[in-house]
C-alpha positions in Angstrom: -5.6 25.4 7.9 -4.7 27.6 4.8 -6.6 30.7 3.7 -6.3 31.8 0.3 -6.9 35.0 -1.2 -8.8 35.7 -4.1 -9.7 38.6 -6.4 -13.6 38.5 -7.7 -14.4 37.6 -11.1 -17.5 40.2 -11.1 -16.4 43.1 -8.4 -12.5 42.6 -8.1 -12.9 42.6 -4.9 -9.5 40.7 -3.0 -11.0 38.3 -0.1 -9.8 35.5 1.6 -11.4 31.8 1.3 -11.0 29.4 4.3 -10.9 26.1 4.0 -14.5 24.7 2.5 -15.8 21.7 4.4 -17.6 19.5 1.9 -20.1 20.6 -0.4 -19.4 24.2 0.9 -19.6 27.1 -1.7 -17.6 30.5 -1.0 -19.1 33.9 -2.2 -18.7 37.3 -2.5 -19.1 39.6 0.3 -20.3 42.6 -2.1 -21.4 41.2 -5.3 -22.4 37.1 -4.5 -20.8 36.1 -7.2 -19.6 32.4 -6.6 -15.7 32.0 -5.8 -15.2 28.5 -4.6 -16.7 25.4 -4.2 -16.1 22.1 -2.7 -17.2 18.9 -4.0 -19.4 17.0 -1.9 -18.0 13.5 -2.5 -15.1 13.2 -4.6 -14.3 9.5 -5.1 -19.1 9.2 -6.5 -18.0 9.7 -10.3 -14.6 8.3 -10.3 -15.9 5.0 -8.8 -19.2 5.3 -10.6 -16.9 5.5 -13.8 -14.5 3.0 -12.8 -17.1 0.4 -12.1 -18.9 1.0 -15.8 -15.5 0.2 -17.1 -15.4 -3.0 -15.6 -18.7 -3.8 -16.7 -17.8 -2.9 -20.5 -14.7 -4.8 -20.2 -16.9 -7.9 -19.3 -19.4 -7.2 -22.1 -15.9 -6.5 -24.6 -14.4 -9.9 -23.8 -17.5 -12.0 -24.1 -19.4 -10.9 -27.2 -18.3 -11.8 -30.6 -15.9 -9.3 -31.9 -15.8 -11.0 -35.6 -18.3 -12.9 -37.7 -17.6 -14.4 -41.2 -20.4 -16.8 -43.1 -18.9 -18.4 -46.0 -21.0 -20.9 -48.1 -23.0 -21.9 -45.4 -20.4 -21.7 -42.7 -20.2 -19.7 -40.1 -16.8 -18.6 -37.3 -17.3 -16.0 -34.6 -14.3 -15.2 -32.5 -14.1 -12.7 -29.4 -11.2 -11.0 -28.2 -9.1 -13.4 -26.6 -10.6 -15.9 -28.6 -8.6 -14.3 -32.1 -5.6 -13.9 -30.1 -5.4 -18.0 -29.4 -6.2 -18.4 -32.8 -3.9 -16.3 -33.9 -1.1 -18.5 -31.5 -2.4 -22.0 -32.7 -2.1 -20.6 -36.4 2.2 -19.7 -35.8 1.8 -15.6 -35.0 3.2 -16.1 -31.8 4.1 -12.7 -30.7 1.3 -11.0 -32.3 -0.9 -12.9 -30.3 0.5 -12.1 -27.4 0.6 -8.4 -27.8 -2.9 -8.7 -28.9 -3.8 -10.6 -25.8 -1.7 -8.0 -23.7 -3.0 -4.6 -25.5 -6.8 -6.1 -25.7 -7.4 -8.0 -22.9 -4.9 -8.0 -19.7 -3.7 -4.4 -20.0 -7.2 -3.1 -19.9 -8.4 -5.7 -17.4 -5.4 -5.2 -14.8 -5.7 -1.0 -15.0 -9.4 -1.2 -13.7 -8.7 -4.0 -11.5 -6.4 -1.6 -9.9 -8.1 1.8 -10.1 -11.1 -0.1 -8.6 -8.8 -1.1 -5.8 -7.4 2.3 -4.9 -11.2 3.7 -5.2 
């Protein structure tokens, strides 16, 4: 258990801070001003963050990134659908960076940040 000391922002005053438990808020002895707090719940927003990124991920892969109408025709292509498109028409390895950078890079980070959350 480690105290630490800290000066006042408002009275200068040098006082020492134990160790918060949870949601606990330190204050001055002489003027109240507010020296430390400690967050209630620390992995709420990460996770809460983490799991709208997996949902925008979802929603970024399946809706059509690119529509062209020409004389009465009409292609749409998603994500991964330009980068096969882009390896059935010979641009091998710029498919597969733009496979790698769009879609399984972004999809393997939050897989694993969801994991250690």
């Amino acid at each position: 258990m480690t105290v630490e000391s800290v000066a006042c922002r408002g009275c200068d005053l040098l006082q020492r801070i134990p160790v918060l438990t949870p949601g606990g808020k330190a204050r001055c002895a002489r003027c109240n001003q507010l020296l430390a707090t400690a967050p209630a719940d620390p992995l709420d927003r990460p996770l809460a963050l983490a799991l709208a990124a997996a949902i925008v991920l979802v929603i970024a892969n399946v809706t059509p990134l690119m529509s062209l109408n020409a004389e009465g025709r009409e292609a749409t292509t998603t994500l991964s659908g330009g980068a096969i498109r882009m390896w059935l028409q010979g641009s091998e390895i710029t498919a597969v960076i733009v496979g790698f950078c769009a879609v399984v890079a972004p999809a393997c980070y939050i897989a694993l940040l969801l994991t250690v959350l």
